[in-house]
C-alpha positions in Angstrom: 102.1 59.4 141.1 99.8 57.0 139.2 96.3 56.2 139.9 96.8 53.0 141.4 99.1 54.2 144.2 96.5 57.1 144.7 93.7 54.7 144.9 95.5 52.7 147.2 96.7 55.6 149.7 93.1 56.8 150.0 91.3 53.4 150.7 94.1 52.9 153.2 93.1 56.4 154.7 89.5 56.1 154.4 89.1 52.3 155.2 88.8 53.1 159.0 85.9 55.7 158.2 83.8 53.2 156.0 83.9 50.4 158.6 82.9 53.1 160.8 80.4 54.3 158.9 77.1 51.6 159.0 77.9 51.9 162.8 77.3 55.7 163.4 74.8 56.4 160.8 72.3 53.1 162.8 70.5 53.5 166.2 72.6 50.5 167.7 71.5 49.0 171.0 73.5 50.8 174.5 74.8 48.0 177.1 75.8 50.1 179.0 74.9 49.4 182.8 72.0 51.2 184.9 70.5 52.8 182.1 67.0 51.2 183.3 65.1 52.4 186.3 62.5 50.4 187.7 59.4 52.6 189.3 56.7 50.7 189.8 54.8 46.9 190.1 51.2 46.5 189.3 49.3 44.0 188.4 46.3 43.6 186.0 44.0 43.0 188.0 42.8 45.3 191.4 44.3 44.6 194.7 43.6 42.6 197.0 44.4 39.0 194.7 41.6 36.5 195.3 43.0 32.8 194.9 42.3 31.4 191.9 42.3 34.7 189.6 45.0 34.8 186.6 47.5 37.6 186.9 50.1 39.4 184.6 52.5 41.4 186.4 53.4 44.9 185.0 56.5 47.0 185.6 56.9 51.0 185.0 60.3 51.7 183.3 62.6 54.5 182.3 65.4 54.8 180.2 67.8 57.5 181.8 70.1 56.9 178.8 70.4 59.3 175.8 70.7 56.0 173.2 68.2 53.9 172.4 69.2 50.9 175.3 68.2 46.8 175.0 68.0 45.0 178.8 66.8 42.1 179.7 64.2 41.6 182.6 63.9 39.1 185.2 60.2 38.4 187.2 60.5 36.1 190.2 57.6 35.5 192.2 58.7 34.2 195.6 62.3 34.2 194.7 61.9 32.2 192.1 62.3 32.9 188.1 58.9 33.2 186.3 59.1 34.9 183.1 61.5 36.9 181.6 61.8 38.7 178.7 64.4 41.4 176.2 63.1 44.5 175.6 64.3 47.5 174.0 63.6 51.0 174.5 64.2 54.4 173.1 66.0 57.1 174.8 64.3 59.0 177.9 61.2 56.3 177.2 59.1 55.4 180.1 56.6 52.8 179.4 55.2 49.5 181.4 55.6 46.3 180.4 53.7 43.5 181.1 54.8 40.2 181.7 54.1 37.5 179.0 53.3 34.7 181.5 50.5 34.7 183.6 50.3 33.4 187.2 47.2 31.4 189.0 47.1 33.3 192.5 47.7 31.1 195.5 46.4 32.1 198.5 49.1 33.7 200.9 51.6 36.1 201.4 53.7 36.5 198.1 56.2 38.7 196.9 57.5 39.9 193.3 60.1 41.0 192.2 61.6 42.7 188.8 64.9 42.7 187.7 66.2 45.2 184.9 69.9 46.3 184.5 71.3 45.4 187.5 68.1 47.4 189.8 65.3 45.8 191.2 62.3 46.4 193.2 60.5 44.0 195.1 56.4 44.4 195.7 54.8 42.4 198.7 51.0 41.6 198.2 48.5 38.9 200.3 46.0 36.8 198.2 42.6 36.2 199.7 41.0 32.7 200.2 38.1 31.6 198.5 37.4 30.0 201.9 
C-alpha cells in the first residue's frame, strides 16, 4: 500500500475525532433546561421600600448541573419586563446576581418577579409614602 492511500484511510478514520476534538477538550456552555434554581429575592436596600429610594433587585441562584450552564434572566416588576440580563455559571455555583437596572420605588403594593430557565419566583413587597 502506498503512503498516500495510507494517509488518506487514516484522515478518513480520524477526521470524526479531530472535529470532535476542540469540542471536548473546552468547557462549552449546557442549554440544557432546569439547570437553574431560583432561591431567593432581595433587594439592596432594607425592607420596608420608602418611595422615592433607588433599588437593584438581587436574585440567589444555583446551578444543579454538573457543566458549566449559560441562562438568561428575566426581572419584571409588576408583570412587566425591566431588565434582563445572560449570565453564565459554573457547575454546582450558587451566587446572587444583581440586577443592572435600578428602579425608583413608587409607593404601593408591588411585586417582582425573576425568571431563569424556565422557574420563577415571585416576591411581594409594599413601599411606604413619604406622606
Amino acid at each position: 500500500m502506498n503512503a498516500k492511500l495510507l494517509y488518506l484511510k487514516l484522515f478518513i478514520i480520524l477526521m470524526p475525532a479531530l472535529i470532535l476534538l476542540p469540542i471536548i477538550g473546552t468547557t462549552a456552555a449546557v442549554q440544557a433546561k432546569n439547570c437553574v434554581s431560583i432561591q431567593s429575592i432581595s433587594f439592596n436596600k432594607p425592607t420596608p421600600l420608602v418611595q422615592g429610594e433607588v433599588v437593584k433587585f438581587g436574585v440567589s441562584l444555583t446551578n444543579n448541573c454538573r457543566g458549566f450552564t449559560a441562562v438568561n434572566i428575566l426581572c419584571k416588576i409588576d408583570g412587566e419586563l425591566w431588565d434582563s440580563g445572560y449570565i453564565t455559571m459554573t457547575a454546582h455555583e450558587s451566587s446572587i446576581k444583581w440586577s443592572q437596572k435600578p428602579w425608583t420605588a413608587t409607593a404601593g403594593a408591588h411585586s417582582v418577579t425573576i425568571i431563569a430557565d424556565d422557574n420563577s419566583l415571585t416576591r411581594r413587597f409594599i413601599v411606604k409614602s413619604t406622606r
